[in-house]
C-alpha positions, 0 to 999 in steps of 0.5 A, spaced: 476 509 477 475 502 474 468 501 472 466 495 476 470 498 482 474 492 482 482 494 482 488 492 485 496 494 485 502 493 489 509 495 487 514 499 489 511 506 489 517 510 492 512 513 498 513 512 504 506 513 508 508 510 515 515 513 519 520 517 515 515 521 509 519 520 504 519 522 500 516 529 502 509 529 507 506 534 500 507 527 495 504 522 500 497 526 501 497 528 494 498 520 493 492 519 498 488 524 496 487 521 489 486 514 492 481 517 496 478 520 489 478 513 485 475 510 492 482 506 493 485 503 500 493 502 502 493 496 505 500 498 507 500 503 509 502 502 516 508 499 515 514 504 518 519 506 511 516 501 507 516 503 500 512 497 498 505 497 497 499 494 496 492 498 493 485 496 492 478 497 491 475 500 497 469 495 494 474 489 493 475 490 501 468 491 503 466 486 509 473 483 509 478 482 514 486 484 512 492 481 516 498 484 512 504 480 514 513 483 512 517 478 513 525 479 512 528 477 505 536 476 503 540 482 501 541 479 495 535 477 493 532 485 494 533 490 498 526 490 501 522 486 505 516 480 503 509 484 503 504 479 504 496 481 504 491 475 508 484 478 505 478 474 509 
């Protein structure tokens, strides 16, 4: 856990939490069981056969609205979609 409870990652994490468990129910709650160990949130991981995700400090979340935004990129710039997070 970082010390001052202020830790964010986003990436590829080959994990799919929503829809399709890829890549098997067993990695997404051992995955889940650490984050809530460290007091992390996947703020992504609603979003249906998304392996793309964001996590943060359940600290940095507190008191704070989250609208996240998937929008459609070219093929041939990535095989998977634009994740954004609005943190108000």
């Amino acid at each position: 856990m970082a010390q001052n409870g202020n830790l964010w990652f986003a990436g590829d994490l080959n994990i799919s939490f929503s829809g399709h468990p890829y890549p098997s129910k067993a990695v997404q709650n051992d995955f889940r069981d650490f984050c809530e160990a460290e007091d992390l949130e996947i703020i992504t991981q609603d979003i249906a056969n998304s392996a793309l995700h964001i996590v943060l400090s359940k600290n940095l979340l507190f008191g704070k609205s989250v609208k996240i935004i998937e929008k459609p990129i070219e093929n041939r710039i990535s095989d998977h979609n634009l994740i954004l997070a609005e943190i108000n």
